[in-house]
C-alpha positions as CSV (number, residue, x, y, z in Angstrom):
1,X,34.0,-50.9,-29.4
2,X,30.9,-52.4,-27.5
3,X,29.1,-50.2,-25.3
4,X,29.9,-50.7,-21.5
5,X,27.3,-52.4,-19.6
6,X,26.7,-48.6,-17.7
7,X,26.1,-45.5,-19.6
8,X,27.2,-42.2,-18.4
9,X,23.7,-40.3,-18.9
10,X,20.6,-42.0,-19.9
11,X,17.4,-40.2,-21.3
12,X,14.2,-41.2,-20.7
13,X,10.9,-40.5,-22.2
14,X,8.8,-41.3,-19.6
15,X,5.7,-42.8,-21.6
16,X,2.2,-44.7,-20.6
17,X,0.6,-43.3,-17.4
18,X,-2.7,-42.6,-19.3
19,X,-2.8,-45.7,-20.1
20,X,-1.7,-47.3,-17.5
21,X,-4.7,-45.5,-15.2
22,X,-6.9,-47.0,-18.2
23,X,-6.1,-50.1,-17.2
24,X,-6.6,-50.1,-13.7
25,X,-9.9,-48.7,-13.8
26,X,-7.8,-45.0,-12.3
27,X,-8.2,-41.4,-12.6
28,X,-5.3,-40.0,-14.9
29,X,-3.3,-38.3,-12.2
30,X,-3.3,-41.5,-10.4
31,X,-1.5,-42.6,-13.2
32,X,0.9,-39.6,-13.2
33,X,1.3,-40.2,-9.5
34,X,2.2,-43.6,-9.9
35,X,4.7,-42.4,-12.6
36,X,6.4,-40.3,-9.9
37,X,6.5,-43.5,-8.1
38,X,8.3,-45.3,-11.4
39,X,11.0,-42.6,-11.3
40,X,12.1,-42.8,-7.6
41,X,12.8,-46.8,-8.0
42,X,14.9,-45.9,-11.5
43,X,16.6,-43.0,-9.9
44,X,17.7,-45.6,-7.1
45,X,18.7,-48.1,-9.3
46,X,21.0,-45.5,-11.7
47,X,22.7,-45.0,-8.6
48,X,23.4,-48.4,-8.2
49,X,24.8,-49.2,-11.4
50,X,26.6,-45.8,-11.4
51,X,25.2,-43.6,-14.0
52,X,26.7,-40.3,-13.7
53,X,23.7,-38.3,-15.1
54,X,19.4,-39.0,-15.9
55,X,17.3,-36.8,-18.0
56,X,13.7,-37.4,-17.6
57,X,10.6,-36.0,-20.0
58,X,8.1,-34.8,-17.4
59,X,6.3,-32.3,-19.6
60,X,6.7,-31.3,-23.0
61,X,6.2,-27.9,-24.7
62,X,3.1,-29.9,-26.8
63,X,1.9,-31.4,-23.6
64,X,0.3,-28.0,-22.5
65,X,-2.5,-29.3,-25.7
66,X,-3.9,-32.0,-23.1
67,X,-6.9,-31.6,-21.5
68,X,-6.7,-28.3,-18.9
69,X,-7.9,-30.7,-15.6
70,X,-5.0,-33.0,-16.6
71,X,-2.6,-30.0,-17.1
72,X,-3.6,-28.3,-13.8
73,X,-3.5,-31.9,-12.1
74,X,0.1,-31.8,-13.4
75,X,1.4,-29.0,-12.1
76,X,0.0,-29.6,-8.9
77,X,1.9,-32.9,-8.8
78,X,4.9,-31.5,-10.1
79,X,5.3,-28.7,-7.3
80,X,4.3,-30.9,-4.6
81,X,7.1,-33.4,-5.9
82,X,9.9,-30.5,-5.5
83,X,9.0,-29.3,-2.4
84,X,8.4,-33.0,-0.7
85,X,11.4,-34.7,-2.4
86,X,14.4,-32.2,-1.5
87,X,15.1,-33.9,1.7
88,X,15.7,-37.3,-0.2
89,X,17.4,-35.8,-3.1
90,X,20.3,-33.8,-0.6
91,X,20.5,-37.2,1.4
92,X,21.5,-39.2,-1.5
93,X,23.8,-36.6,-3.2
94,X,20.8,-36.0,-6.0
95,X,21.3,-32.2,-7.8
96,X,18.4,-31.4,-9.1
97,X,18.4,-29.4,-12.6
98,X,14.8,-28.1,-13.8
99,X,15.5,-27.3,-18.2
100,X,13.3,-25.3,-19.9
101,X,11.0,-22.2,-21.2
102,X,9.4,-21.5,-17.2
103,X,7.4,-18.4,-18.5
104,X,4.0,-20.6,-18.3
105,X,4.5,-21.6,-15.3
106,X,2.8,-20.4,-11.7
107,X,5.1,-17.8,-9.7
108,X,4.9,-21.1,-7.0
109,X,5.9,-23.7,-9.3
110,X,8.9,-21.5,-10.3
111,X,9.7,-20.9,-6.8
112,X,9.6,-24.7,-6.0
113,X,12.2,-25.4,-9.1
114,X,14.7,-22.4,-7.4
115,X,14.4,-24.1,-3.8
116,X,14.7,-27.5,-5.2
117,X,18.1,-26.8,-7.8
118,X,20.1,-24.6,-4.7
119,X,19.2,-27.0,-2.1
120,X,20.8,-30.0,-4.1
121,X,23.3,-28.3,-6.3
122,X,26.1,-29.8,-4.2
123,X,25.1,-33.2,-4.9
124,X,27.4,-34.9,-6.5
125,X,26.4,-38.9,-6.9
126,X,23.5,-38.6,-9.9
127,X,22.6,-35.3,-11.6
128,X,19.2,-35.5,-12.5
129,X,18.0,-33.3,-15.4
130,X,13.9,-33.0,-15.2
131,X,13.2,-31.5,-18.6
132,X,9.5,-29.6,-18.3
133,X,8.0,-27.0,-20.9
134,X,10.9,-28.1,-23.0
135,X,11.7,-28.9,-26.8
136,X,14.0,-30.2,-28.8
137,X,13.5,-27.5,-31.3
138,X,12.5,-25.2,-28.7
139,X,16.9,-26.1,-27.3
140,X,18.1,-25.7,-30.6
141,X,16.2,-22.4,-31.6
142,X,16.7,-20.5,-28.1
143,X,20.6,-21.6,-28.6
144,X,20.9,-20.2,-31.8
145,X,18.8,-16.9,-30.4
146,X,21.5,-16.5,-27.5
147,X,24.3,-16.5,-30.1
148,X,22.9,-14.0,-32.3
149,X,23.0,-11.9,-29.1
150,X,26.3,-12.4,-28.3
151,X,26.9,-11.9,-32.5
152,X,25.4,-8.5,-32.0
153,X,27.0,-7.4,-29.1
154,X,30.0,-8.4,-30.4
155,X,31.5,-11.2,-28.0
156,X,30.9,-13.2,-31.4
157,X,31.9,-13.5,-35.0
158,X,29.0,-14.9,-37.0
159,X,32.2,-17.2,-38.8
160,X,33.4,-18.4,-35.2
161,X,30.3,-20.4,-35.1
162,X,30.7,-24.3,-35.5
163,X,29.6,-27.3,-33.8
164,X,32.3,-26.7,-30.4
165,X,30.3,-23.3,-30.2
166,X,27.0,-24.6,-30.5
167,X,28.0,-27.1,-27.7
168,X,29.1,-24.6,-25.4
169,X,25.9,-22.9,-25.5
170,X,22.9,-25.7,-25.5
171,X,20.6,-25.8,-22.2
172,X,22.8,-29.3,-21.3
173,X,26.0,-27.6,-22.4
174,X,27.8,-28.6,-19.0
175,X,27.1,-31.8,-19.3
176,X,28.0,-35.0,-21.4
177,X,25.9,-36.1,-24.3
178,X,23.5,-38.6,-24.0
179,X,24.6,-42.5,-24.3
180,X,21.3,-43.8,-24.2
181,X,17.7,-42.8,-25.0
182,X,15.0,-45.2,-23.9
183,X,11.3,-44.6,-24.1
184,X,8.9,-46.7,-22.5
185,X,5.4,-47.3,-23.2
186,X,6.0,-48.9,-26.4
187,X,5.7,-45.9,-28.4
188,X,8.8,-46.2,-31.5
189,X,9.9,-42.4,-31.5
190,X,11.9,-39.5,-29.6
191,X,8.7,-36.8,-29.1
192,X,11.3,-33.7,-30.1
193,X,13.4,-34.6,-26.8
194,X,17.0,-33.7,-26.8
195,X,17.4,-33.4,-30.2
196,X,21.2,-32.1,-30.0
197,X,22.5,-34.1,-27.3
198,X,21.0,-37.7,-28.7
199,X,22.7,-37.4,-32.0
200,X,24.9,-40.9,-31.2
201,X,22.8,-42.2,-28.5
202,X,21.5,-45.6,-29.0
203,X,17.8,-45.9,-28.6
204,X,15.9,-48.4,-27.1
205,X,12.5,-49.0,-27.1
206,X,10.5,-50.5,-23.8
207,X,7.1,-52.0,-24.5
208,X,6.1,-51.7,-20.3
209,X,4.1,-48.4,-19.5
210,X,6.1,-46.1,-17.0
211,X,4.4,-46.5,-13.9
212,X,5.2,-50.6,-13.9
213,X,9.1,-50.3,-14.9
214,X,11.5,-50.3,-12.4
215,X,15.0,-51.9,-11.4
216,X,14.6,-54.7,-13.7
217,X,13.2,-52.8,-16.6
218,X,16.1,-50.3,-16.5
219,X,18.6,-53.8,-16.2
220,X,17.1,-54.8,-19.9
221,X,17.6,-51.8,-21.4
222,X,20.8,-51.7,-20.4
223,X,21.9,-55.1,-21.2
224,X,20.3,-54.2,-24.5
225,X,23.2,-51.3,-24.7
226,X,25.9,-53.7,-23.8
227,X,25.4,-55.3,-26.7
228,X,25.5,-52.5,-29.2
229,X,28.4,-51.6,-31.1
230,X,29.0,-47.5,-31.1
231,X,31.1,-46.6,-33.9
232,X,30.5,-43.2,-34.2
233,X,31.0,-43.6,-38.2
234,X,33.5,-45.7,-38.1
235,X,33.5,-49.2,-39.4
236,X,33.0,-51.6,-37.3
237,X,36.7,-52.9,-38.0
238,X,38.2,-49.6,-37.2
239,X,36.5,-49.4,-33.9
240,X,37.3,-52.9,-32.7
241,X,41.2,-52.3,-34.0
């Protein structure tokens, strides 16, 4: 069947503030600020076209390779986000969910993720998924790690393991797979993000840097969905019969 015009979760790969500070003559956590700025207007507009869940890249377990004044600048930014942001996200029924390896980040910055996630857990309009220190492979192997546990301590049989399993047990395992993936930035692939939970999303590729899309950019990419056929390995007969 076609694609409805609203997804239930969309992805994003949050791509181009480097580049976008480049451009405008800027330091590179201006850029990264205004990137903050990029994700407020898109949260607001998911809201308004009803998307039930948004998973955003802040910080990938390669990005701690950058440059250690950009990394630093980062993290700053990213705690000072938590903490400032919580009153907005429990006014508009935001809960907050922080995914990944935190054992390289500052006792504060762990601290601000904790306050943020109980202050909004009972939000219940847009669950926003802010993926940091986190990997694709990094999901899959710690998944697999936690079953061999559960193998060992025998909650488990290693032949009980299949695909529903798997699924129970992934860091987005109480949520619903991903419908559409869309980097921006014009880069053409996923960076190692949600490797598991992407398997059938459709992607689509945004050619504007991050801290200039918006509303509007979000609208095209989701017309763009509209007009994809998800057949799920089906033929496209089967799925319009």
């Amino acid at each position: 069947m076609t694609a409805p015009l609203t997804p239930g979760h969309i992805a994003i790969i949050m791509d181009g503030n480097n580049r976008w500070a480049k451009l405008h003559g800027k330091r590179q956590l201006e850029g990264h600020a205004a990137g903050a700025d990029a994700l407020r207007r898109v949260i607001r507009r998911c809201i308004e076209r009803g998307v039930h869940t948004l998973s955003v890249f802040a910080f990938s377990s390669e990005n701690w390779k950058r440059p250690k004044l950009e990394v630093d600048g980062l993290m700053r930014l990213f705690e000072k986000s938590l903490n400032d942001e919580i009153p907005e996200l429990v006014k508009n029924e935001i809960a907050l969910k922080v995914i990944g390896d935190r054992s390289r980040f500052s006792r504060s910055l762990i601290g601000a993720m904790v306050r943020a996630e109980e202050a909004t857990v009972k939000g219940s309009r847009l669950k926003l998924n802010v993926f940091a220190n986190y990997g694709g492979r990094w999901d899959i192997v710690d998944t697999a790690r936690r079953l061999a546990t559960q193998v060992r301590d025998g909650l488990l049989t290693s032949e009980a393991i299949d695909e529903q399993i798997f699924e129970k047990n992934h860091h987005l395992a109480d949520q619903q797979a991903v419908d559409l993936m869309i980097r921006t930035g014009g880069e053409h692939r996923i960076s190692n993000f949600l490797l598991w939970q992407s398997a059938y999303a459709e992607l689509v590729f945004s050619d504007v840097l991050w801290p200039d899309f918006g509303g509007e950019s979000l609208d095209a990419c989701l017309l763009d969905y509209a007009g994809r056929e998800r057949r799920f390995g089906k033929t496209s007969e089967q799925v319009r019969g």
